[in-house]
C-alpha positions, -999 to 999 in steps of 0.1 A, spaced: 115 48 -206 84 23 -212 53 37 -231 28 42 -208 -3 21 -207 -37 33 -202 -50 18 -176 -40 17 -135 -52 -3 -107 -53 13 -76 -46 -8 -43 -67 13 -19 -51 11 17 -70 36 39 -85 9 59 -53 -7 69 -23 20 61 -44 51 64 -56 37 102 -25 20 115 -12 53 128 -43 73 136 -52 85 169 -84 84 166 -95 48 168 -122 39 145 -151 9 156 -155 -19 135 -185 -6 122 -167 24 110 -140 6 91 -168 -16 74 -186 19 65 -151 30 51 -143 -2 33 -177 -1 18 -175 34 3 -143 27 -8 -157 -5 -28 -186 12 -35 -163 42 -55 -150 15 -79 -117 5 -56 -113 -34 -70 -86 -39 -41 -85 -29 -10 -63 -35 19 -84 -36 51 -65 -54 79 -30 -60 98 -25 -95 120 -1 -74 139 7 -73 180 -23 -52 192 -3 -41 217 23 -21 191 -5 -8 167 -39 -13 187 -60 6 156 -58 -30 143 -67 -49 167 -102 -60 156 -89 -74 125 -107 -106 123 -138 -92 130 -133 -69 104 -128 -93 80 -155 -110 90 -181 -81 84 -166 -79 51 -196 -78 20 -185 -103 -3 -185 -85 -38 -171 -101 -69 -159 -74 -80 -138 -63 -48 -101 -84 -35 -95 -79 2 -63 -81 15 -44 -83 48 -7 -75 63 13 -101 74 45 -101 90 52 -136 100 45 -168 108 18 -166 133 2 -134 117 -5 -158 83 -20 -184 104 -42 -161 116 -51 -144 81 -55 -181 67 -83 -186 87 -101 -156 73 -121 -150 40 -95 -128 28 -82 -131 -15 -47 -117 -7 -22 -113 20 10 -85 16 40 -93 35 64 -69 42 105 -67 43 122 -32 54 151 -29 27 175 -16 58 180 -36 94 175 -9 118 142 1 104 134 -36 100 146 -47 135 123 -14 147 95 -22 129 96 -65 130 123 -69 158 138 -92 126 167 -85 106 161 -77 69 178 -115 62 152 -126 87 119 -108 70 131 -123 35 131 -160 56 96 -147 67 84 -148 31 103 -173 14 82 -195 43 47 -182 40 46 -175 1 44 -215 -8 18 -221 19 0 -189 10 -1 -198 -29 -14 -234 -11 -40 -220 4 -54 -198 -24 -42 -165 -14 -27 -144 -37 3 -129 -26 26 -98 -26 53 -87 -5 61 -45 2 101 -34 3 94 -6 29 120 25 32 131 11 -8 141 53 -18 158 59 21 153 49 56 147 74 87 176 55 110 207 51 80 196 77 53 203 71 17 198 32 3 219 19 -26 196 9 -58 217 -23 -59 203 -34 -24 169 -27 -33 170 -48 -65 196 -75 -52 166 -80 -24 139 -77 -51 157 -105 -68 155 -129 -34 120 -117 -31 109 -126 -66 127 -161 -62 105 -174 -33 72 -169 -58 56 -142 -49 32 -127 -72 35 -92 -70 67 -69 -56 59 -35 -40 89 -8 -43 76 15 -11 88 54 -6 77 50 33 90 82 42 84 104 12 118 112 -2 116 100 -38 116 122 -63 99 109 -102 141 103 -112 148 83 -84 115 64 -92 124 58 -129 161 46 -116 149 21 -89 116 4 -108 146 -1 -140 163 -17 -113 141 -40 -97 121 -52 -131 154 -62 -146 164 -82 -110 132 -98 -113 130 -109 -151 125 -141 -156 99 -143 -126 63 -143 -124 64 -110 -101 49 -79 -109 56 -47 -101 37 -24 -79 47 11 -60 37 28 -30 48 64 -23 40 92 3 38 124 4 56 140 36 76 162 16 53 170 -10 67 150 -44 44 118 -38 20 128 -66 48 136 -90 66 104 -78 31 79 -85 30 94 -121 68 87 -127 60 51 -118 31 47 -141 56 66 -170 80 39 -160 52 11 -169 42 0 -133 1 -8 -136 -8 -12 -99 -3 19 -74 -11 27 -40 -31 56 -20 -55 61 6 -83 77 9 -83 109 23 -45 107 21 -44 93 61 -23 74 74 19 66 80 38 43 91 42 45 129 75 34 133 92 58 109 98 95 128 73 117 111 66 94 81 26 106 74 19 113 37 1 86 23 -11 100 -14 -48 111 -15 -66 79 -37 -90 110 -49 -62 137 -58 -41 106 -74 -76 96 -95 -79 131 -105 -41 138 -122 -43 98 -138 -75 103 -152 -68 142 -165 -36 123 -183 -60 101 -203 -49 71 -172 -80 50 -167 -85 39 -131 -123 26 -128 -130 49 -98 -152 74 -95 -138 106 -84 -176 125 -68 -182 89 -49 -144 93 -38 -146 127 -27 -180 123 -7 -160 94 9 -129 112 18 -153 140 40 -174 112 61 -144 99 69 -130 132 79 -161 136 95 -152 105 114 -124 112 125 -131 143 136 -106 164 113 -95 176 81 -81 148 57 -48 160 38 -65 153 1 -71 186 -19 -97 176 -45 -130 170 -26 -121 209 -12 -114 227 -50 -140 198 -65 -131 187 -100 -124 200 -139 -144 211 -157 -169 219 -131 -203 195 -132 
């Protein structure tokens, strides 16, 4: 097992991830509010917009204008979700720093989620990375359902990293091993990041991971990535959001109960847990509901 390091940068995806599947369907001017809060809590990336089919996932439908609202802050990388061709085209045109592409590791979920085979998303990228890079953008690419997939149950480690390897050869810059349904455990995570950094050695990829927490292990699962030596994770504020194309698939992690168990381990993150937690309850004030996070409810340790 690597050493740990002792620092983490969080991708905060509440805007994009933690909406996608809501039913409550915020205004523009509430996703700026959210996007600022979540800047304004120390969250140096921040995924804020999908260039999706409204008509399939009609939360991001306003994603231009979104971006366009966007304060521009030094400090603070925005990035959108791109699934092909025509959604890049569309992001290019925007002020975003980074797009993520995405490539289910199995081809039901990937023809149900893209109407593309997995050999077909894995085109998709090996396309848009060089005129990404081109353009400015940094870029990453998510391997959704990477620890099992809702429609074909359990997925070999060997197909995760062979597809890791294809990813890593098209240039990307950054590789994200995604639990999208919430069934890794912190072994499974130590077995499949060995796997995928050792298929994409020699590369200039780096590895990220995003896990949920539908059946309650995603916490356990995000600190067995950092053990393993990954350095960028992901959460949402709140701990909204799912992916709407996998049966019951909620869970994102809470970005404010995640903060809290890094930060008690001696993990730097460069957030601030009270702005985080005053940000997770106006946005469940927004949305007119309790959010799934824990900490803003039992506050921090010790107490102020």
């Amino acid at each position: 097992m690597d050493a740990p390091t002792e620092s983490v940068t969080i991708v905060e995806v509440a805007p994009r991830d933690g909406l996608q599947n809501d039913p409550a369907l915020l205004s523009t001017e509430a996703k700026l509010e959210l996007i600022e809060r979540c800047a304004a809590a120390g969250a140096q990336r921040i995924e804020v917009a999908s260039f999706v089919n409204p008509r399939r996932v009609p939360q991001m439908a306003d994603a231009e204008q979104v971006i366009a609202g966007l304060p521009q802050r030094a400090d603070t990388s925005y990035i959108g979700l791109v699934l092909n061709e025509r959604g890049f085209q569309r992001a290019e045109q925007t002020a975003l720093q980074e797009i993520n592409m995405v490539v289910m590791v199995t081809d039901e979920f990937s023809q149900r989620n893209q109407g593309m085979s997995t050999r077909e998303a894995i085109a998709a990228v090996a396309a848009i990375t060089p005129a990404a890079k081109a353009a400015g953008l940094h870029t990453s690419v998510t391997m959704s359902a990477s620890f099992g997939c809702p429609y074909t149950g359990e997925v070999p480690v060997g197909r995760v990293a062979d597809i890791a390897a294809e990813l890593a050869a098209t240039g990307v810059a950054e590789v994200a091993i995604a639990d999208t349904i919430g069934v890794a455990v912190p072994r499974d995570v130590h077995t499949r990041v060995a796997a995928v950094r050792a298929a994409v050695a020699g590369t200039p990829a780096t590895l990220r991971v995003h896990v949920h927490n539908t059946r309650n292990t995603g916490y356990a699962s995000a600190l067995a990535a950092y053990e393993a030596g990954v350095t960028v994770l992901d959460s949402s504020l709140g701990g909204i959001g799912g992916c709407p194309f996998a049966p019951n698939a909620t869970g994102n992690i809470a970005t404010e109960d995640l903060v809290f168990a890094l930060e008690r381990s001696g993990v730097h993150t460069g957030l601030d847990l009270d702005a985080l937690c005053r940000a997770s309850e106006w946005l469940a004030g927004v949305l007119g509901r309790p959010v799934p996070s824990l900490l803003p409810k039992a506050g921090g340790f010790p107490p102020a």
